[in-house]
KOLNU-246629 format. One record per residue: residue in three letters; x, z, y of N, C-alpha, C in turn. Coordinates in steps of 0.001 Angstrom, whole numbers, plus 524288, in hexadecimal, padded with zeros to 5 digits. Layout:
N
ALAXZYXZYXZY;...
//
This chain:
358
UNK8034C800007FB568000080000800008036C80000804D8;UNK801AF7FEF880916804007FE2080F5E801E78014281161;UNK8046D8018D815EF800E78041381AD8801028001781E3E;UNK8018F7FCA781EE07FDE07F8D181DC07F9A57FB5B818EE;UNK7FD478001B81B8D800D78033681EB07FFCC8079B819E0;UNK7FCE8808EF8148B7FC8280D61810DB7F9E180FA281549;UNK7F58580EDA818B77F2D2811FF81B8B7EEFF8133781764;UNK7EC03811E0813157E7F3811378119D7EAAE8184880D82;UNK7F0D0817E880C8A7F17A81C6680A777F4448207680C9B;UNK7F86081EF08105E7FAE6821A0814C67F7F2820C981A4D;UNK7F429823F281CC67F32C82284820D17F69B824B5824F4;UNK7F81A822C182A367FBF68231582BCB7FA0582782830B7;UNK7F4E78295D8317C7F49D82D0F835917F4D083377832E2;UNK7F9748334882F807F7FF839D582CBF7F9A883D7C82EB7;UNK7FA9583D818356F7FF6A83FD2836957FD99845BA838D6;UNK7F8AA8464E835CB7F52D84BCB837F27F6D18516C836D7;UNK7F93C8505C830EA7FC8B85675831318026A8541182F5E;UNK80581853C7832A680BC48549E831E580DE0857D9830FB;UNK811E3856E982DD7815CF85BC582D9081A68859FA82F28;UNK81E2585D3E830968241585D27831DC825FD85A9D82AC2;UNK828CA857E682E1B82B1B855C08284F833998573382A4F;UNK83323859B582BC283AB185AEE82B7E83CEB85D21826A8;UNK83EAD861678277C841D4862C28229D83EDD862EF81E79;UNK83D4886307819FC83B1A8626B816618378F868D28150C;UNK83ABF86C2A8152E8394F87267813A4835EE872F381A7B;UNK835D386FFE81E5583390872D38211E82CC6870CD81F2B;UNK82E3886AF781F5082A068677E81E63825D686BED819B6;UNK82A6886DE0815AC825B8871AB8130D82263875BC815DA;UNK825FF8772A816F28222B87D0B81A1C81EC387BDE81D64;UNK81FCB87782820AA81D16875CE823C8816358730782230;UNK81809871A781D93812DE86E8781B2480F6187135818BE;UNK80F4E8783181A2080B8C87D1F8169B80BDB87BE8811C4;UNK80D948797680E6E80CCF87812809108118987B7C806B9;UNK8120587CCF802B18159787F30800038182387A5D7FDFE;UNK81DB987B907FD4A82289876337F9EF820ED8753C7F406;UNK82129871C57F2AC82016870817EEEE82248874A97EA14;UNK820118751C7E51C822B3878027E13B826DA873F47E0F7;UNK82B47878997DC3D83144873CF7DBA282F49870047D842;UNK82C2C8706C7D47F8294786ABB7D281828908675A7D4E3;UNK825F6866BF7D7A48247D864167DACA8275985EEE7DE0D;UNK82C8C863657DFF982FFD861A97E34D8361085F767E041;UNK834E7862857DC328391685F1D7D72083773859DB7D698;UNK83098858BE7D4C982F688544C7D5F68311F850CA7D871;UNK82EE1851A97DE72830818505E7E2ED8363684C2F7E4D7;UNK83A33852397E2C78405F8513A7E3808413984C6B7DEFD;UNK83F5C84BBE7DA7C84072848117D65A83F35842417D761;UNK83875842487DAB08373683CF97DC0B839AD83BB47E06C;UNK83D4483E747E4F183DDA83B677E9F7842F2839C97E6D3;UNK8454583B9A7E24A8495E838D67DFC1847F9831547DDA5;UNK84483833117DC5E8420D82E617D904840A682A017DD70;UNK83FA782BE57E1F383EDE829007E677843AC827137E95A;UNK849C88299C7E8E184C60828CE7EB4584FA3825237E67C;UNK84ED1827B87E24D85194822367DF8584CD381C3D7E073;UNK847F981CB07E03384549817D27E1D5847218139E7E629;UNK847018188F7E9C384852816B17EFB684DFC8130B7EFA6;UNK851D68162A7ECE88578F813D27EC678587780C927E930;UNK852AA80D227E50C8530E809297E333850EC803D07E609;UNK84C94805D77EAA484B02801EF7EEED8504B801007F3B5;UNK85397804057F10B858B38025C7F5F8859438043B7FA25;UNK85678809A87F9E2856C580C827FDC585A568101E7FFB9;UNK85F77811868029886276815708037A8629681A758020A;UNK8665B81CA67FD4386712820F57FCA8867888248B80222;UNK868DB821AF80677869DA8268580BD8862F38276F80C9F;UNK860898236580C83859C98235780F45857C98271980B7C;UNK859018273F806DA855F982B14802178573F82F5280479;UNK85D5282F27802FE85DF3834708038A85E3E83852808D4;UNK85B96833E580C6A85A0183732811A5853F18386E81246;UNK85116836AC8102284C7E8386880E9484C5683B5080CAF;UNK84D2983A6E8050184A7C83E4D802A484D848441C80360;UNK851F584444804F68549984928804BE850CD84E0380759;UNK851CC852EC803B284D758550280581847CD854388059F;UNK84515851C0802EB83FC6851D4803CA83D70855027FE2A;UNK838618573F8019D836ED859217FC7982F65857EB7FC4C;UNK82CFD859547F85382799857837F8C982508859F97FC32;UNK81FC5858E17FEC081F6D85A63803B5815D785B88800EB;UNK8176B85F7A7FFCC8117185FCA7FD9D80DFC85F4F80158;UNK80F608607F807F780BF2860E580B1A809728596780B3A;UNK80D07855FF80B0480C158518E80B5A8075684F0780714;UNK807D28514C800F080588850B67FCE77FE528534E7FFC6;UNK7FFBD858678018D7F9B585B5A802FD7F7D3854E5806DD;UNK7F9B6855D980A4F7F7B78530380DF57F6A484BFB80A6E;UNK7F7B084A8A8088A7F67384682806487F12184693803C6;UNK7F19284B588001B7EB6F84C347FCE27E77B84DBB800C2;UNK7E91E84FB5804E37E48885164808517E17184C5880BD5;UNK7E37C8461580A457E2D9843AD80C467DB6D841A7808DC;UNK7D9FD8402180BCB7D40A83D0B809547D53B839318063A;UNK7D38683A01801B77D616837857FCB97DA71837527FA67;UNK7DCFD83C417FC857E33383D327FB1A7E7278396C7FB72;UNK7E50383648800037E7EB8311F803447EB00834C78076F;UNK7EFD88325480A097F0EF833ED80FA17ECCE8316181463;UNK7E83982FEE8142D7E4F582E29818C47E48A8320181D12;UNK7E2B7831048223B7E16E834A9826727DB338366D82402;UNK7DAB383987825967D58983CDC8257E7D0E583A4382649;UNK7CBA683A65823537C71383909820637C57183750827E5;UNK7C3FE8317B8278A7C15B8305C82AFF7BBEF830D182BE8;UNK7BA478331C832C27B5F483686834427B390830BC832FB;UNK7ADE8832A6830DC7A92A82D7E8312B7A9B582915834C5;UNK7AA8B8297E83A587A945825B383D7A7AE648260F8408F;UNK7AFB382077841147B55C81F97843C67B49A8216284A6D;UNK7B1838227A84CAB7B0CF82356852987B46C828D685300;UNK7B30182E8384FFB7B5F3832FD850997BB5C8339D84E36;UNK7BD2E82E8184B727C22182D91848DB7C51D82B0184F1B;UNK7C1FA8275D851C77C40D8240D853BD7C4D98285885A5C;UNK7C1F582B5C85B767C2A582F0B8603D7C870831F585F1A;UNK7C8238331585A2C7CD9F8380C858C87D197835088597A;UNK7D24D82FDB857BA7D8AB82C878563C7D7A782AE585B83;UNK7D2128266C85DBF7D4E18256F864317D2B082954867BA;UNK7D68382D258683C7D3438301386CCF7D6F482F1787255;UNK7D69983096875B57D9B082EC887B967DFDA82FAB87A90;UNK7E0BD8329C878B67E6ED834A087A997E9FD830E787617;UNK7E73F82E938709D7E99682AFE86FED7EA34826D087188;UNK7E4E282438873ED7E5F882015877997E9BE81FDF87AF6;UNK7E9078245D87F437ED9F825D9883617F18D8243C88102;UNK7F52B827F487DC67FA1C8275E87A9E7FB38820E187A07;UNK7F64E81F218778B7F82C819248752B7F9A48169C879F8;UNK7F6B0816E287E5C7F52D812F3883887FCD08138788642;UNK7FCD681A75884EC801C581CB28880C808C7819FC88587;UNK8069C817DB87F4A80A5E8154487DDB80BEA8109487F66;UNK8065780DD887F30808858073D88057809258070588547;UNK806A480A1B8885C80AAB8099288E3080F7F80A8188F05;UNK811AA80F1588ACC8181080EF888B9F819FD80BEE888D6;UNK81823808E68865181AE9805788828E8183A7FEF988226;UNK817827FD0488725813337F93B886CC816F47F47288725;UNK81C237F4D3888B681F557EEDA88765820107EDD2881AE;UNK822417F42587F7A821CC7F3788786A81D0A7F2078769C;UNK818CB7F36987703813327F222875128113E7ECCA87545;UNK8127D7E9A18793D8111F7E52287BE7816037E1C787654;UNK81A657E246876CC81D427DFEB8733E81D6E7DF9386E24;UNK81B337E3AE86CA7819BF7E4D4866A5814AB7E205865C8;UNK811177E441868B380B827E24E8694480CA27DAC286889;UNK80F827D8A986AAB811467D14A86ACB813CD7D1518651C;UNK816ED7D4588648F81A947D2B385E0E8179E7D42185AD7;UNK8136C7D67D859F08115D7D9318556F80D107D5ED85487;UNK80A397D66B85A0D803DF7D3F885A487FF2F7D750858B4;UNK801E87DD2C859817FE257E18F8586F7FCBA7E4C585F67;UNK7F8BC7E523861287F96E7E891864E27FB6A7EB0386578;UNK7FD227ED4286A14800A87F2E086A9B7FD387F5D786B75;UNK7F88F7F6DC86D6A7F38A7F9EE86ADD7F25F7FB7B86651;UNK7F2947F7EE8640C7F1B87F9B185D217F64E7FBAA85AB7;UNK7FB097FA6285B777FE157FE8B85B93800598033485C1C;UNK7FEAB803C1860067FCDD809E1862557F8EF80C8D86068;UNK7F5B980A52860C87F07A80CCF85DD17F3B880F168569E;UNK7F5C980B13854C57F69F80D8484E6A7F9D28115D8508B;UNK7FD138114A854A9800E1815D08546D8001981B5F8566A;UNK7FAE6819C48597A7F88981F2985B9D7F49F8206985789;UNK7F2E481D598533B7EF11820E884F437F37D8223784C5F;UNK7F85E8204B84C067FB7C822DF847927FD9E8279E848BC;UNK800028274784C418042E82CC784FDF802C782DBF853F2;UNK7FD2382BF7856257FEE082EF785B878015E82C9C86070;UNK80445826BB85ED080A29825178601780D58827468604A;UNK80E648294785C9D8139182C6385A80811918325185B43;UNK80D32835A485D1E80E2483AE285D3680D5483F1485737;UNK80B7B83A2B8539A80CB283F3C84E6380CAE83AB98496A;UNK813F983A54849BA816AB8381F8449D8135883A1B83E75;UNK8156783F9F83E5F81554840F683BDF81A9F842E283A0B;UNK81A4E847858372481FD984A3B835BE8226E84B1B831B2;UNK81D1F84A1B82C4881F3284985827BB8246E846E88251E;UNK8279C84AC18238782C4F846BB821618295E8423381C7C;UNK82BD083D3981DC582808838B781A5F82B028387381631;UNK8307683814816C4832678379E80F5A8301F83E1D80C54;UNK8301D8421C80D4282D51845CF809E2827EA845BA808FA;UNK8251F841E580E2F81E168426780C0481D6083C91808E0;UNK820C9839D28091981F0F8337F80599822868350F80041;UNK825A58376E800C6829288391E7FC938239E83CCC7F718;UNK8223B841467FA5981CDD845537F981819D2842437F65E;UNK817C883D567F9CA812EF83A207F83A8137E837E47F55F;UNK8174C836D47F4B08199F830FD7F05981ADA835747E986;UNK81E2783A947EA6581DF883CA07E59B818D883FA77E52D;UNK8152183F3B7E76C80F68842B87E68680C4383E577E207;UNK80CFB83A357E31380C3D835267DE7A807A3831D27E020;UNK802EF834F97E3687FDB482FB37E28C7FE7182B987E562;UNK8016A82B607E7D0802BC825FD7EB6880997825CC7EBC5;UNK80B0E825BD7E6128122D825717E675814E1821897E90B;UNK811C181C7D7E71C812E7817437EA4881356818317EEB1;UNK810668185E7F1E680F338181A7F751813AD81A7C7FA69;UNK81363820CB7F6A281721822D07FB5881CB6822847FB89;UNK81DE9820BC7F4B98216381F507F4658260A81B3E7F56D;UNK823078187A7F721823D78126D7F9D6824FE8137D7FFC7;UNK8213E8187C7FF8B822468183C80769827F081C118075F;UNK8278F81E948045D82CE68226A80481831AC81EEC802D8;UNK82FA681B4F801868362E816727FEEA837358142A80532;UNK832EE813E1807A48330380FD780C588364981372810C8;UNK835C78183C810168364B81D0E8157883D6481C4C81333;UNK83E8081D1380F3B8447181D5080DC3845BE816248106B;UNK8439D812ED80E10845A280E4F811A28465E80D648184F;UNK842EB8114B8196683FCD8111481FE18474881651820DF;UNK849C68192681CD684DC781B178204E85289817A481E7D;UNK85313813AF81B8085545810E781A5D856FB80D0C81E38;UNK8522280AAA8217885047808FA82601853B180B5982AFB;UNK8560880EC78296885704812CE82EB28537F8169283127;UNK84ECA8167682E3E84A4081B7A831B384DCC8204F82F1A;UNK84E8F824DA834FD84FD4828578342C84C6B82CFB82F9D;UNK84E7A82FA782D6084C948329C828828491B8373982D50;UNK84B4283868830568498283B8C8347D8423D839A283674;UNK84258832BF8365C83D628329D838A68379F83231831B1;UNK83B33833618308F8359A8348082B7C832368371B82ABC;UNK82FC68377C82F3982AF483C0182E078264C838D282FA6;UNK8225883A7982F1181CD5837E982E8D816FD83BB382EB7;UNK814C8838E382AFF80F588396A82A838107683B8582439;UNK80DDE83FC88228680F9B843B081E4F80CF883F6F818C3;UNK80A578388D81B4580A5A833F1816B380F4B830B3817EE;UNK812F6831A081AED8175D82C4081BE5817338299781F2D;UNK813888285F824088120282770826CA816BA8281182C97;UNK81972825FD82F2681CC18274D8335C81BE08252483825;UNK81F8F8258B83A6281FA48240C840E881B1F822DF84346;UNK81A5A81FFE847FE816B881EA084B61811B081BEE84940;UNK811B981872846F180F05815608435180D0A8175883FF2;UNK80FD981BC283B2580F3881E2A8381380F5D81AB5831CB;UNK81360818E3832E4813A38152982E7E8170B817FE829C8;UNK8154D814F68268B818658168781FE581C988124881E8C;UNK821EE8170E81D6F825868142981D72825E980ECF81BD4;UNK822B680D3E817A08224980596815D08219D8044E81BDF;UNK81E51805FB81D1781AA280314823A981F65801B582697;UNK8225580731826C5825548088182BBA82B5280269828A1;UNK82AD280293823A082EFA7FDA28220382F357F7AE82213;UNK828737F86682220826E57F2788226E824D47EFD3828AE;UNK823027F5CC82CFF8217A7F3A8830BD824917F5238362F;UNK827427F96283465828307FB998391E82D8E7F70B83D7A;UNK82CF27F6E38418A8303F7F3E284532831F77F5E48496E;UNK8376A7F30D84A898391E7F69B850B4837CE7F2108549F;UNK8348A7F6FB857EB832B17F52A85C568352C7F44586258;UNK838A67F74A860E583D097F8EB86750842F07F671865CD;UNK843307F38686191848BA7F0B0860B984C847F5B9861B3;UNK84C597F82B85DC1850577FCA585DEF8521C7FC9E85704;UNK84FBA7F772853508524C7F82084E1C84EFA7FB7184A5E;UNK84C917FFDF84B7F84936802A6849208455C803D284A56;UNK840DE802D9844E683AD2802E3845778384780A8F846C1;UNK83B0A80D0084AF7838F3810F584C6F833F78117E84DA2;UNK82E3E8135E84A1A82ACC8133C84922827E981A6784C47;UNK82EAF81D9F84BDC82C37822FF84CE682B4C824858523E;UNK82F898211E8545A82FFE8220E85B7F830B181D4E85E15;UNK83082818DA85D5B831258149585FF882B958112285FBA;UNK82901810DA864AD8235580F4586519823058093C8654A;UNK827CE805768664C828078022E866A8828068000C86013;UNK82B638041585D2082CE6803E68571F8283D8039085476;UNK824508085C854DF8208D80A2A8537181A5D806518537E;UNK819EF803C885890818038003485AA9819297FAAC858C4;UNK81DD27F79D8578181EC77F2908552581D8E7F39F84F39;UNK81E9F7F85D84D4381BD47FA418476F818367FA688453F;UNK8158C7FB9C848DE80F207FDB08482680DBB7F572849F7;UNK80D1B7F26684C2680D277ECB584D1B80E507EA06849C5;UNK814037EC9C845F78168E7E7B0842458112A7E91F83D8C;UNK80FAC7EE6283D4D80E727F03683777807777ED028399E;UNK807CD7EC0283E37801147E9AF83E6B8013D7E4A483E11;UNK805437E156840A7806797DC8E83D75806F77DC1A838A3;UNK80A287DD5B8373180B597DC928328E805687DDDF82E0A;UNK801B07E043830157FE107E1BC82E137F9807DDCA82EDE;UNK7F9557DA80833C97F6E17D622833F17F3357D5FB838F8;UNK7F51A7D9A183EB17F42B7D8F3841FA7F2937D27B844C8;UNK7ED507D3618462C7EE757CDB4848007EE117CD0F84ED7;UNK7F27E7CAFE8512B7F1A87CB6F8551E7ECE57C7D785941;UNK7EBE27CBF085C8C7E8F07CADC860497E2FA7CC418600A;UNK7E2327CF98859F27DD6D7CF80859907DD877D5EC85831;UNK7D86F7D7D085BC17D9DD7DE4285B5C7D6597E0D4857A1;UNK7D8187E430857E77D5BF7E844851B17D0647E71084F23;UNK7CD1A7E81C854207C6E67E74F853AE7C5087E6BC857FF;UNK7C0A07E78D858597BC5B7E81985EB57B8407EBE285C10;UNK7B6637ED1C85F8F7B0B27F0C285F037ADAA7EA5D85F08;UNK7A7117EE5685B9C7A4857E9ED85CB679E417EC1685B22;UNK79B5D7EB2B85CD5795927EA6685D037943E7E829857D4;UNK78FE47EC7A8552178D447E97D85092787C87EACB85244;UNK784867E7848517D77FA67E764851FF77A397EABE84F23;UNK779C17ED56852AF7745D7EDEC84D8D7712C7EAF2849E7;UNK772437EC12844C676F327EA5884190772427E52783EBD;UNK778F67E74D83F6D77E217E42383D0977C377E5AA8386F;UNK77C257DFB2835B377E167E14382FEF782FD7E2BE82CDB;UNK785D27E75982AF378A0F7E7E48297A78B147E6A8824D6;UNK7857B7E6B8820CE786EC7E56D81C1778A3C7E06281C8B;UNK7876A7DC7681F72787977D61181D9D78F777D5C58204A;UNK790777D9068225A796DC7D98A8234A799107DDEF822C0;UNK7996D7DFA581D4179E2F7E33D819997A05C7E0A081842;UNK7A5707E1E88181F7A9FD7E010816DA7A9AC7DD0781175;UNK7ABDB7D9628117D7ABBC7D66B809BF7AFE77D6EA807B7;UNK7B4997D98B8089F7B99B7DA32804E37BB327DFAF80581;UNK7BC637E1E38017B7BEFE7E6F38010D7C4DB7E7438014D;UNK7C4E27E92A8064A7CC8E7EB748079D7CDEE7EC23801E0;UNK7D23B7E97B802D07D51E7EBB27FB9F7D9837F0E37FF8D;UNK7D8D67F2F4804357DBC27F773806B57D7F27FAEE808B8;UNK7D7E27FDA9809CE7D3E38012980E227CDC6801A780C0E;UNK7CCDC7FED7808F77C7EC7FC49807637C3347FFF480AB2;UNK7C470804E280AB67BE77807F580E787BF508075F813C9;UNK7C2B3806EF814AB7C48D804B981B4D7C27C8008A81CE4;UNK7C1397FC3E819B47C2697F63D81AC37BC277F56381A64;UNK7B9EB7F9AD815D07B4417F8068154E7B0C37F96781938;UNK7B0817FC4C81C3C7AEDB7FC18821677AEB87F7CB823E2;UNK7B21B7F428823767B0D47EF66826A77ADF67EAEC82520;UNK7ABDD7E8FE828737A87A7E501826977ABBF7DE3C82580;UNK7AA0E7D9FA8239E7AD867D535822AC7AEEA7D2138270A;UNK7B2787D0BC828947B3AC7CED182A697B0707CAC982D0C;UNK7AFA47C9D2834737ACFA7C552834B07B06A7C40583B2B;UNK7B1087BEAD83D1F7B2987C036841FA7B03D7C23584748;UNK7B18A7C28F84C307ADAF7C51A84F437A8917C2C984EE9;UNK7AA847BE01851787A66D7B83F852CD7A2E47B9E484E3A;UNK7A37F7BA5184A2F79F027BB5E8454579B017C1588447A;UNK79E747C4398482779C707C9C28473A798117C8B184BA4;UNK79ABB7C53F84E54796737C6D1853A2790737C3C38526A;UNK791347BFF684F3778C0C7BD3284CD87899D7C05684A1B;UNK78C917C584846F07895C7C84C8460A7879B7CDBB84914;UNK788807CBFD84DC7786747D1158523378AD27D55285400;UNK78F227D5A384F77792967D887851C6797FF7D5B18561C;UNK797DD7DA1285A3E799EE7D70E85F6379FBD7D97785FF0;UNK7A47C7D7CE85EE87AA2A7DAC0861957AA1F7DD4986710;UNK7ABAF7E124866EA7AB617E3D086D1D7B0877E372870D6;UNK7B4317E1EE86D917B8AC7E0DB8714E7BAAF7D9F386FAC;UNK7BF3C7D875870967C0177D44E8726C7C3057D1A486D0D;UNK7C1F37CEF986A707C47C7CDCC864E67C1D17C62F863E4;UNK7C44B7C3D3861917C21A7BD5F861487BF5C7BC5285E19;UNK7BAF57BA4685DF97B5807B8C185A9F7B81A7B78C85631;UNK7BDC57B3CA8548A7C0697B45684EDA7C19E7B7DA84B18;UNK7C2A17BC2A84E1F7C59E7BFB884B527C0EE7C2E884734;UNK7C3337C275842D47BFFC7C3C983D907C0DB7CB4383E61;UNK7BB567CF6183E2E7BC357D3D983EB57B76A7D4F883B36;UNK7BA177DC46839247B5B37DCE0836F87B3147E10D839F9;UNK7AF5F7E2E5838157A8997E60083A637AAB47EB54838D5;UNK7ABFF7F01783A977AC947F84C83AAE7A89F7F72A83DB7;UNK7A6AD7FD1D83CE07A351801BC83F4F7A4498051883B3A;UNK7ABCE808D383DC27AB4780C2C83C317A9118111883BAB;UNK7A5F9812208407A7A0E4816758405579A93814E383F66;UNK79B31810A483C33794DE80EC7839AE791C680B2583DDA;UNK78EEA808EA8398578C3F804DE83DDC789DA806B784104;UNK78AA9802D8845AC7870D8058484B1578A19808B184CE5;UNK78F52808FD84C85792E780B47850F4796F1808168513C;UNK79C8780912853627A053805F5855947A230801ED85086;UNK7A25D7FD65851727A4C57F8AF84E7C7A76C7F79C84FD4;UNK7ABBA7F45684C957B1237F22184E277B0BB7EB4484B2A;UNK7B3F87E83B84BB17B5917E3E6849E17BA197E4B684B77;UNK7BC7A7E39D846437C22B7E59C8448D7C4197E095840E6;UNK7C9D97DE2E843E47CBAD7D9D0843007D06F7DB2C83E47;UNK7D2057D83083BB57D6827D8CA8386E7DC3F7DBBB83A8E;UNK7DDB57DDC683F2A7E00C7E125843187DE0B7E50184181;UNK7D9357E7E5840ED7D6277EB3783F8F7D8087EDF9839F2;UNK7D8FF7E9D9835E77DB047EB8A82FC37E1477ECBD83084;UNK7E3BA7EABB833DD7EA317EBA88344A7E9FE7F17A836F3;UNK7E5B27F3CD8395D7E7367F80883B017E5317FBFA835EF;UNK7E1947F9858331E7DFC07FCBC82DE97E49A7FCB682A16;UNK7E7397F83F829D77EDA87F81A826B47F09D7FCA18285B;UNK7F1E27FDED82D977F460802E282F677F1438063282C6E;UNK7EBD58087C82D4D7EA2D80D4782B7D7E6AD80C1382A6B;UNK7E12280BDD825AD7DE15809AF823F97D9B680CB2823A7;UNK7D78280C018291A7D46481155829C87D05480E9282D9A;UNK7CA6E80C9E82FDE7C8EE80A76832D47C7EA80EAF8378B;UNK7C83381443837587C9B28170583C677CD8E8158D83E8B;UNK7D0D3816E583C9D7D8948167083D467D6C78127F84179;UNK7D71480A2A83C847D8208075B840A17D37D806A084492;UNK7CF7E8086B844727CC808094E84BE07CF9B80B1884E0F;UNK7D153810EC84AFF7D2758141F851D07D81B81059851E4;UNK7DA5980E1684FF27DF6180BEC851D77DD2C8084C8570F;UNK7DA01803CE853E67D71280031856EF7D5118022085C5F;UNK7D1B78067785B567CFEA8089B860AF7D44880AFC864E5;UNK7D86680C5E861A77DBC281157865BD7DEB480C3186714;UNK7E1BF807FD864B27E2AE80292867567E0A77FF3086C05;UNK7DB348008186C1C7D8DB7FDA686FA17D90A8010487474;UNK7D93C805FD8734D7D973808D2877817DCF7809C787A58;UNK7E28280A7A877B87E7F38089E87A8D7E8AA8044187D38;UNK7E53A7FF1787B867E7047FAEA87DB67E2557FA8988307;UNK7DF977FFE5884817DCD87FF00888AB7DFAC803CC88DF4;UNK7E159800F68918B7E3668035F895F77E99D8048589380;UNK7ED47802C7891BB7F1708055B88E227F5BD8076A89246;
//
């Protein structure tokens, strides 16, 4: 799986209870959990072996291993917090019925502010990225202010001991194991061992990407040689652009529009006719595909500014007879980041709102 992002199993906003991830013995005490029995951690000590001979056979540096794993030990607080997830997934927390009181909490003013307060200090970088990428610098911002804040909470978890955790806990070994092969390549790379901390799923820097992400997408933005994702907004910003290209951004055409459905719309006669082989309860909410010009023959009207071609489909994520959207294929690349139809509104919405008065 991707994130393309592994949102559907790592979601990338987990950054609600952190822990200090430094020395290892503090990280315990710190996490109320008692240390593992020595079983446990005999375990433990045996598989990051089995991982470091793996790692060595993908050609990876005995210095990168052995600056990781040194010292690590299993981290149970990471294991609790996993099962406590809804469906014993890492997802964010059980979405409220109707997207309107989801959508007040993520855009409320002071994130707008923040977003508006970035691209003004940074509006020659934005403008340049925004031309090479062909992603707004709005919508950019927007993923980076639902992810961090723009940068105000990384997260602190040390990531080689919680992907290390996840990967020997076993129900998803693949997954995490692959991302923990990628984090040893990512210091191979030259990322300092120092900036490894995260989201207590693997999740890092500004973006909040997983180390594959951070290998396959991340780019330097300020021509300084390195894809600095933790403190460089220009870095962080051409990253978050390459990973939406590369995902199938199409330029010039924006997320969605609001739009008017009529009383006495038929919804049956437009449900969707193919089942997501991804997301599948995400996706079924939407209705099939038709373009504007066609929606509007059937009474429903776009409220903002988008071309009678462009093929979109029919939300009302708070039920018929309240707010509708027509949502263009831009719309699913922000569901690729995080696969959630709150998520990409409030991205969509807190986007549109940066790009008004910025």
């Amino acid at each position: 799986m991707k994130r393309r992002f592994l949102a559907s199993m790592v979601a990338p906003m987990l950054g609600a209870a952190m822990l200090a991830g430094g020395p290892h013995s503090a990280v315990l005490a710190q996490d109320g959990l008692s240390a593992p029995d020595s079983a446990e951690e005999a375990g433990f000590q045996a598989y990051l072996q089995q991982l470091a001979t793996r790692a060595r056979a993908q050609g990876i540096s005995d210095r990168a291993i052995q600056s990781v794993i040194a010292g690590l030990t299993y981290n149970p607080r990471v294991i609790a917090l996993d099962r406590s997830q809804p469906g014993g997934t890492p997802q964010s927390a059980a979405a409220p019925p109707d997207f309107t009181p989801y959508r007040i909490r993520h855009v409320d003013p002071a994130r707008i502010a923040r977003g508006r307060a970035v691209y003004r200090s940074m509006a020659s970088d934005a403008a340049r990225i925004e031309a090479q990428y062909g992603v707004p610098a709005p919508v950019i911002l927007a993923i980076w202010g639902a992810e961090t804040d723009y940068g105000g909470n990384l997260g602190d978890f040390d990531l080689p001991r919680s992907l290390a955790t996840l990967a020997y806990d076993g129900r998803r070994r693949d997954l995490f194991e692959n991302e923990f092969f990628a984090l040893l390549k990512m210091v191979d790379r030259g990322v300092p061992r120092s900036r490894l901390t995260g989201s207590w799923a693997g999740a890092f820097g500004n973006p909040q990407f997983l180390p594959s992400v951070y290998l396959r997408v991340a780019r330097d933005g300020d021509g300084d040689g390195f894809a600095d994702i933790w403190s460089s907004r220009a870095d962080t910003m051409a990253s978050i652009a390459n990973y939406f290209r590369d995902a199938g951004w199409r330029r010039g055409q924006p997320w969605g529009v609001q739009a008017y459905v009529p009383a006495g719309f038929d919804r049956e006669a437009n449900l969707g006719l193919v089942q997501s082989p991804s997301c599948p309860r995400v996706h079924a909410r939407h209705s099939r595909w038709r373009t504007v010009a066609e929606w509007r023959q059937l009474g429903v009207m776009a409220q903002g500014p988008i071309r009678d071609d462009v093929l979109t489909t029919l939300l009302e994520p708070d039920g018929p007879g309240k707010t509708a959207y027509l949502l263009t294929g831009n719309y699913r690349v922000i569901l690729d980041y995080n696969c959630s139809n709150y998520y990409a509104l409030s991205v969509g919405w807190l986007a549109d709102e940066i790009s008004r008065n910025p």
